[in-house]
C-alpha positions in Angstrom: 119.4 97.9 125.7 119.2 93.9 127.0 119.2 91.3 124.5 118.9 88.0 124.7 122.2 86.4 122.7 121.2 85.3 119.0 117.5 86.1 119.4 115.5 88.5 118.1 114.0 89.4 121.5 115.2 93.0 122.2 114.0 95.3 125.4 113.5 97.8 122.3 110.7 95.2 120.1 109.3 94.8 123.9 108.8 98.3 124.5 107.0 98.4 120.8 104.6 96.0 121.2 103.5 96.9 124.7 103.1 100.8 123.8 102.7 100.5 120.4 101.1 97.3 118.8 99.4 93.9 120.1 100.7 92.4 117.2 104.1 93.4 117.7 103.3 91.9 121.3 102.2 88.8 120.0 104.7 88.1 117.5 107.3 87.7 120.4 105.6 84.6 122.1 106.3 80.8 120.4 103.3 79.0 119.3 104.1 76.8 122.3 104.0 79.6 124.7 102.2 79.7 128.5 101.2 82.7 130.5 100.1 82.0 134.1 98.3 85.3 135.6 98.1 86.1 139.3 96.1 88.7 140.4 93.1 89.2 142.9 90.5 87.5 140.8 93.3 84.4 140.4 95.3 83.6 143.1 98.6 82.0 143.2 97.3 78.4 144.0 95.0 78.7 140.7 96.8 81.1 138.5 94.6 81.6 135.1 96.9 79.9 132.6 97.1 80.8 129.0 98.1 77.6 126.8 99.3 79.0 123.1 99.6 81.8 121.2 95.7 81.8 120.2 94.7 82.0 123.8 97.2 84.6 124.4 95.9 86.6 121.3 92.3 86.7 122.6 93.4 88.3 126.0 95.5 90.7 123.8 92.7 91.2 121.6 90.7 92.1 124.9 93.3 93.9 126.7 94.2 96.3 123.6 90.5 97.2 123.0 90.2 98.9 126.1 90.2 102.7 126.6 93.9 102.4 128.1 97.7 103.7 127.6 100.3 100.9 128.4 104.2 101.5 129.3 107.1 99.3 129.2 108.8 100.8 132.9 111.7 98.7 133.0 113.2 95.6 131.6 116.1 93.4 132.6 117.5 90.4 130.2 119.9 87.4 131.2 120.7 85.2 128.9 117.6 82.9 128.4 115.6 84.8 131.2 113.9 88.6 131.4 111.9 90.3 133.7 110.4 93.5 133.3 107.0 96.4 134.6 104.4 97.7 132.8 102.2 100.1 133.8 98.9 101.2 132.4 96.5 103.5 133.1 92.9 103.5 132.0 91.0 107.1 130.9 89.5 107.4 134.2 92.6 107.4 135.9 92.4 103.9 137.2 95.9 102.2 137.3 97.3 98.5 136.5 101.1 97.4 137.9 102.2 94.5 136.1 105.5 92.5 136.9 106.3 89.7 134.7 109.1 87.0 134.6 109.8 85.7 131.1 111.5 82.3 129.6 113.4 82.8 126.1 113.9 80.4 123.5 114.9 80.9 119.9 114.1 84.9 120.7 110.6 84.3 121.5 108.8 83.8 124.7 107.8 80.5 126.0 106.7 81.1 129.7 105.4 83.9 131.6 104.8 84.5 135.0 102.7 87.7 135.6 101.8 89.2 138.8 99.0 92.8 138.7 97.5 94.5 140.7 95.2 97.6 139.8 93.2 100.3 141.8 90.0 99.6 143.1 
C-alpha cells in the first residue's frame, strides 16, 4: 500500500472514499485545494477548475447522487506526488475512465489534474 511519508493520505483511505463514501473523499482535500477537469465538454486550453473544498463538495455531492458504482483501479504514491484510475460505471452500463495526478501536502490534497472520458 503507497503512502505518502508523515501524512495521513493512504492508497487504502483513497480506495474508501471513492467506493465507499464522498465524505471520506472529501476529507482528503485541504481547504485550499484545486481540481482542474479535462474532458470533452472542457478542453485542455479551458479546463473546468474547482477552487476549494466547497466547490469540490458540490461536484461530489452531484457525482455521488448518481445511479453509479465507482472503483479505485490503481494508485501510485511518491513522496509528495500520486497518480491513480478510477473507473465507474453507471446502471445502464455506460462507462467513465478517470486518470488523475495529485499534489500532497500535510496528507491532504492540494492539486488535481483529472483527465475522463466516458462512452457515448
Amino acid at each position: 500500500m503507497g503512502t505518502a511519508s508523515g501524512s495521513a493520505f493512504s492508497t487504502e483511505t483513497l480506495r474508501r472514499g471513492i467506493e465507499g463514501g464522498k465524505n471520506t473523499l472529501l476529507s482528503l482535500y485541504s481547504d485550499d485545494a484545486e481540481i482542474r477537469i479535462v474532458d470533452r465538454n472542457s478542453q485542455p486550453s479551458h479546463p473546468k477548475v474547482l477552487h476549494g473544498r466547497g466547490q469540490i463538495a458540490e461536484m461530489l455531492d452531484d457525482v455521488y447522487s448518481r445511479d453509479m458504482t465507482h472503483r479505485l483501479d490503481g494508485c501510485v504514491v511518491q513522496g509528495d506526488r500520486a497518480a491513480f484510475t478510477e473507473s465507474c460505471e453507471y446502471a445502464d452500463g455506460v462507462r467513465v475512465l478517470a486518470e488523475s495526478m495529485i499534489t500532497l501536502r500535510d496528507g491532504r490534497i492540494t492539486e488535481q489534474i483529472m483527465i475522463q472520458a466516458w462512452d457515448e
